[in-house]
matplotlib code that plots the C-alpha trace (Angstrom):
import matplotlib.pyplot as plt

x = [-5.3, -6.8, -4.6, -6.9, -10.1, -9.4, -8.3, -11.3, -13.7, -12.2, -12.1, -15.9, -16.5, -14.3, -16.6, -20.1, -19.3, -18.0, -21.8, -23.0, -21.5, -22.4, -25.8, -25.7, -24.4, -27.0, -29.7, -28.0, -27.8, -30.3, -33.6, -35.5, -38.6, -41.5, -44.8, -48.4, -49.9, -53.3, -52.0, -53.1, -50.7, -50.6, -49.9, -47.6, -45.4, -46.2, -44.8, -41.7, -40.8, -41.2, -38.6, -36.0, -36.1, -35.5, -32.6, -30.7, -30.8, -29.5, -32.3, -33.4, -36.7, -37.6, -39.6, -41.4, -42.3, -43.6, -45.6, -47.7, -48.2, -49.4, -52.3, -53.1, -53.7, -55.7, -58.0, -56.7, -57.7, -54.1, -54.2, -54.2, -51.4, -49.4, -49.8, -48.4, -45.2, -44.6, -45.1, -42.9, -40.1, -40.2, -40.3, -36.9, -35.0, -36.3, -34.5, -31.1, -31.1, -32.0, -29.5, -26.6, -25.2, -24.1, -27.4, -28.1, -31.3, -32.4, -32.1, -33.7, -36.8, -36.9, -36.3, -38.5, -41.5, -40.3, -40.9, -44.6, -45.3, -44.5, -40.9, -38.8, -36.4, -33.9, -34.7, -34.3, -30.7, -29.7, -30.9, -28.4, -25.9, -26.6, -27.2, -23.4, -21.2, -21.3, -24.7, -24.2, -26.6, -28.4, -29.6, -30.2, -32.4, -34.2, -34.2, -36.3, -38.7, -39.0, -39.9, -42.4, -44.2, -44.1, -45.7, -48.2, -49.0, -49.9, -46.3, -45.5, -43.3, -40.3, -40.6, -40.2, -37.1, -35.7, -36.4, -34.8, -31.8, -30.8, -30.3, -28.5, -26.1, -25.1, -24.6, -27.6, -27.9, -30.4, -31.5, -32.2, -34.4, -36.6, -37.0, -37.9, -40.5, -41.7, -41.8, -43.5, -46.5, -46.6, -46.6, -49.9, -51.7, -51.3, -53.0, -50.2, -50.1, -48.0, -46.2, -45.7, -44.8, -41.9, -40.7, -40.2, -38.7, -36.5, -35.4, -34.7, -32.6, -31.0, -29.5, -28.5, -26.7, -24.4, -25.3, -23.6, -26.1, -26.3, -23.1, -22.8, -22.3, -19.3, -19.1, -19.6, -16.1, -16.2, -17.5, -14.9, -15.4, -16.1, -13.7, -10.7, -12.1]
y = [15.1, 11.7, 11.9, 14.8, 13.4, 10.2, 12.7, 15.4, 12.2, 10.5, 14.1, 14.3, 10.9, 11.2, 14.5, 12.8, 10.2, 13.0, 14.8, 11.5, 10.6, 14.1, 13.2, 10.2, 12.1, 14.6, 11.9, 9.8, 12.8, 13.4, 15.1, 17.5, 16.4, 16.6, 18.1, 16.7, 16.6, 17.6, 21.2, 23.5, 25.8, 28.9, 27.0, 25.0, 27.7, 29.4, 27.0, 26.2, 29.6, 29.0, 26.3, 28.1, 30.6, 27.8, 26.1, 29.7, 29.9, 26.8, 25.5, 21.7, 21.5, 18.0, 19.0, 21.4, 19.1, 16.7, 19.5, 20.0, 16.4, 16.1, 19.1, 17.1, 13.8, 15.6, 17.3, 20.8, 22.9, 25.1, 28.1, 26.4, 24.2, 27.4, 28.6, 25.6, 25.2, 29.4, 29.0, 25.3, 27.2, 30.0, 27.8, 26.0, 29.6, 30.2, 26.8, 27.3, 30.6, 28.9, 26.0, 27.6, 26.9, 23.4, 21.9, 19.6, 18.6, 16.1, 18.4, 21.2, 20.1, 18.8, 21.6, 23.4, 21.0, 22.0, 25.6, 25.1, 22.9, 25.4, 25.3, 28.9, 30.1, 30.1, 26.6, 25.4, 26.8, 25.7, 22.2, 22.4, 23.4, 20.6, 18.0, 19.3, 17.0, 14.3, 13.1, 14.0, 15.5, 11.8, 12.0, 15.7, 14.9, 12.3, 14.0, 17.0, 14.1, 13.0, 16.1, 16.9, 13.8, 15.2, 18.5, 16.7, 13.9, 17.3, 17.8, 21.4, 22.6, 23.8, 20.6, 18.8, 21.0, 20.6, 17.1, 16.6, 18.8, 16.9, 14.0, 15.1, 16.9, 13.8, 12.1, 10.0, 8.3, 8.1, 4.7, 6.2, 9.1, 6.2, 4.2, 6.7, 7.7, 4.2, 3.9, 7.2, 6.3, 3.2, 4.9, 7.0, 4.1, 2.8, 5.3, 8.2, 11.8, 12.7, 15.2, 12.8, 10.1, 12.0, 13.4, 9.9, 8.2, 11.2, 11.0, 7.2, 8.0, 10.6, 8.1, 5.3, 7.5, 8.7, 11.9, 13.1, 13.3, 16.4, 16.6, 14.2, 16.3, 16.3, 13.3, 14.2, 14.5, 11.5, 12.1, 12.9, 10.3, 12.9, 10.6, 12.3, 16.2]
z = [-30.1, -29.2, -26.1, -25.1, -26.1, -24.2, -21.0, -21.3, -21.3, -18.4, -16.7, -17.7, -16.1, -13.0, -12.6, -13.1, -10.4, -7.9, -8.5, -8.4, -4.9, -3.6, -4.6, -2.8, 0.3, 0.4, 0.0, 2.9, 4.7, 8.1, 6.8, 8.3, 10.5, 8.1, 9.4, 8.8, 5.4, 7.1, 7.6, 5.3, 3.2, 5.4, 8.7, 7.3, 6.1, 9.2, 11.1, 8.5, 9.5, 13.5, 12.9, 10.7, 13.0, 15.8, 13.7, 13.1, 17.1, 17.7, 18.7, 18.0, 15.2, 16.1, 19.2, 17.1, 14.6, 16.7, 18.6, 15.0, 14.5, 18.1, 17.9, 14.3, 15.9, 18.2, 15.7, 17.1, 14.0, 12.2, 14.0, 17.6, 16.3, 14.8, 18.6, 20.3, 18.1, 18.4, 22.4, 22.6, 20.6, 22.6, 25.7, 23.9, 23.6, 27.4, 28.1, 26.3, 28.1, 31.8, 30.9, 28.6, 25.1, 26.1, 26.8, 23.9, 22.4, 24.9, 27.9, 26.0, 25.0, 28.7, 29.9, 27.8, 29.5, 32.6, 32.2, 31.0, 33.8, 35.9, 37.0, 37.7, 35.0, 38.0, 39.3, 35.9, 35.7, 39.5, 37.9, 34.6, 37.6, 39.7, 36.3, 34.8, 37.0, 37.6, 36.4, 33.0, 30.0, 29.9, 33.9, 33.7, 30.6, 32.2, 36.2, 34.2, 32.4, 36.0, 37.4, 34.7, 35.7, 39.3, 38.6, 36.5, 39.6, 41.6, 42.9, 44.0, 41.2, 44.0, 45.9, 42.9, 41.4, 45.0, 45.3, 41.7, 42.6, 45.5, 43.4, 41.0, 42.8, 44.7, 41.2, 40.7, 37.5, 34.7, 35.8, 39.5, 38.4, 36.2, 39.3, 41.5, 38.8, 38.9, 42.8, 43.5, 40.9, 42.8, 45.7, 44.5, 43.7, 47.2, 48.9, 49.3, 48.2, 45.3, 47.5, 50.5, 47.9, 46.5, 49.7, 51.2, 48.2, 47.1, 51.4, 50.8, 47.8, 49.6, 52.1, 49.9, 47.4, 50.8, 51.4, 55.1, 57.6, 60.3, 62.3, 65.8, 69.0, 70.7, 73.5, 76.8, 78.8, 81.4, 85.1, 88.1, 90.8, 93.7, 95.8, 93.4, 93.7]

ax = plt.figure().add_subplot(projection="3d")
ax.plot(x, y, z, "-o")
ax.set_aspect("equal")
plt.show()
């Protein structure tokens, strides 16, 4: 009998530390983005709702967080920032549909910005195209922040998706689309138009990443001396 005392104890132990380390595992676990303090109840559960929704569709919740604290900071009052996060989360669903289930977080919310400034559902998804191979989810990501800055510089949004697309589709890299972002600002503050700047830096990049030029004509066949007609 003390055999199975001694055995339901150590049973009752070997349990508590199991719920002990699933505690521990929960509690190590990722949490959720928290949202402002400042909101008040019925936007915040407003917006706790936006992003459930969000999370069922696959669709990352961090963006949408940080959309509430960002109207906070800005002394927006609740219902302007209940607005923002439905519109950014819609913009997100708009994105995974433009750029497919594969996109991940990074390229979503990206792309997400470049739909509200102005870019085509189906320039958005020639651009996942053109960003799949070989440039990879971290150019792609960073070729839409790129062309967000563009559009906002007074870009054109098609010659800046254009411009963009070029790029990637020769297989620029992340650290190509941040330079060009820093040489075209550089090249506003020297005097040039934003949509000048870009054309002649994405033209430059153009040639150095190898792209084949227009085809040579054929030579001309050599003269017959009129001594041998």
């Amino acid at each position: 009998m003390r055999l199975t005392i001694r055995s339901a104890r150590g049973a009752l132990l070997a349990l508590g530390m199991l719920c002990a380390g699933a505690r521990l595992t929960v509690a190590q676990s990722p949490a959720e983005p928290a949202l402002p303090a400042r909101l008040g109840a019925p936007a915040h559960s407003a917006i706790v709702a936006i992003m459930d929704s969000a999370r069922a569709a696959g669709l990352p919740t961090t963006p949408l967080a940080a959309k509430a604290a960002e109207g906070v900071l800005k002394g927006a009052d609740d219902a302007r920032i209940v607005e923002a996060v439905r519109s950014l989360a819609k913009a997100l669903g708009d994105a995974r549909a433009a750029l497919g289930p594969a996109a991940d977080a990074s390229v979503l919310d990206a792309g997400a910005s470049a739909l509200r400034a102005g870019v085509t559902p189906a320039a958005l998804h020639s651009l996942g195209e053109a960003g799949a191979a070989p440039s990879g989810p971290a150019a792609l990501a960073t070729a839409l922040v790129t062309l967000v800055d563009f559009v906002a510089k007074g870009v054109p949004p098609a010659l800046a998706s254009q411009s963009i697309e070029q790029l990637l589709r020769l297989g620029a890299p992340e650290s190509r689309f941040e330079t060009l972002r820093n040489e075209v600002e550089a090249d506003i503050r020297d005097g040039q138009s934003p949509e000048a700047a870009v054309t002649s830096r994405v033209k430059t990049n153009v040639q150095q990443l190898g792209a084949p030029g227009p085809p040579h004509p054929p030579p001309s066949p050599p003269s017959v001396p009129e001594s041998t007609r």
